[in-house]
C-alpha positions in Angstrom: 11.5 -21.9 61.6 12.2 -24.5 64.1 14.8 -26.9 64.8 14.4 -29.8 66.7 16.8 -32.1 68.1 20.4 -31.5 69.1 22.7 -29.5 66.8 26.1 -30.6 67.9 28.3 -26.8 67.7 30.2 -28.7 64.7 27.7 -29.2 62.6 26.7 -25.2 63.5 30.6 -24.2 62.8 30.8 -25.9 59.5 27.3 -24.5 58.1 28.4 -21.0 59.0 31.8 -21.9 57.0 29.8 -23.2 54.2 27.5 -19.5 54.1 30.9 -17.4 54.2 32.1 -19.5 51.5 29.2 -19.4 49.3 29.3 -15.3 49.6 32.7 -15.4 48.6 32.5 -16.8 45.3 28.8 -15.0 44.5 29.4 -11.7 45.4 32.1 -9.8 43.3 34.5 -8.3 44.5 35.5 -4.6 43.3 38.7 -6.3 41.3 36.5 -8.3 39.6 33.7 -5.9 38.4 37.1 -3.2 37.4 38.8 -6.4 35.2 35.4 -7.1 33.8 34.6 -3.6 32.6 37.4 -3.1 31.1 37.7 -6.6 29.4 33.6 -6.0 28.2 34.2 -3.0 25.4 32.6 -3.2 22.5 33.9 -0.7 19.2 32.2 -0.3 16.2 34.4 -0.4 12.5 34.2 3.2 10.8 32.6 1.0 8.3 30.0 -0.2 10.7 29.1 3.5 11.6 28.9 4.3 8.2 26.8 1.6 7.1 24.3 2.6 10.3 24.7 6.5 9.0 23.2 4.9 5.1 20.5 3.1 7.2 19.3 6.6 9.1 19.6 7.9 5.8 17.8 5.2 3.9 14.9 5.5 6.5 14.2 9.2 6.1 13.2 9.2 2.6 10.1 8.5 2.3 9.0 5.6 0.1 6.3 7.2 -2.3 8.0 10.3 -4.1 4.6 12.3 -4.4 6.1 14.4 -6.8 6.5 12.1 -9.2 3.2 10.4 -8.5 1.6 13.4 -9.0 3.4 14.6 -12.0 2.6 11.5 -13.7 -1.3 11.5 -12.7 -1.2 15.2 -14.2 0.2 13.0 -17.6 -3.0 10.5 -17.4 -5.4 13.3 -16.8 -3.7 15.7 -19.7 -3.6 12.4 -22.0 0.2 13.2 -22.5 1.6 9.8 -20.5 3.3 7.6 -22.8 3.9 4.1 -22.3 7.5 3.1 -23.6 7.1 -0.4 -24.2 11.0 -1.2 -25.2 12.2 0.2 -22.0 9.5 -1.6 -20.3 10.6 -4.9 -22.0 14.1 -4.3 -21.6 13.7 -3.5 -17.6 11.8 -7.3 -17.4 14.7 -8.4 -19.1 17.4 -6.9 -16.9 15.5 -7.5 -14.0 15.6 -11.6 -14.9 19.2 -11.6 -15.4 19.6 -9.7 -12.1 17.7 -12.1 -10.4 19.3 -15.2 -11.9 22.7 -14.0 -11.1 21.7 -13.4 -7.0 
């Protein structure tokens, strides 16, 4: 870089000032970083933990229970599945009123 023309020793002075000042105020000081870490603290609720402890849960069981799929294929194949068609209607039923309440 090159500067040309006359820098009067003031001009110098008070840009030098205005660097120390500017490192002052950015850079933080060990105070500042010891108030903020112990201001920043984050605690979770027991029920927070417990609620994340359902969610683990809840995400190791698996979705298809192949037991049951299997046990009720064996039924089609035998000829022994039944259809109960009350239960079936009243589980539509339920469900709508579920639904209509939420």
């Amino acid at each position: 870089m090159e500067i040309s023309g006359r820098i009067s020793p003031i001009k110098i002075g008070a840009y030098l000032n205005n660097i120390k000042e500017k490192d002052k105020i950015s850079a933080p000081t060990a105070h500042t970083s010891e108030a903020a870490a112990k201001r920043d603290k984050v605690e979770l609720s027991q029920t927070v933990r417990e609620v994340n402890k359902a969610r683990e849960e809840l995400a190791s069981i698996p979705d298809i229970r192949a037991e049951k799929v299997d046990e009720i294929k064996r039924q089609i194949d035998d000829g022994t599945y039944k259809i109960d068609g009350n239960k079936i209607a009243f589980n539509m039923i339920r469900q709508s009123l579920i639904d209509e309440i939420a």
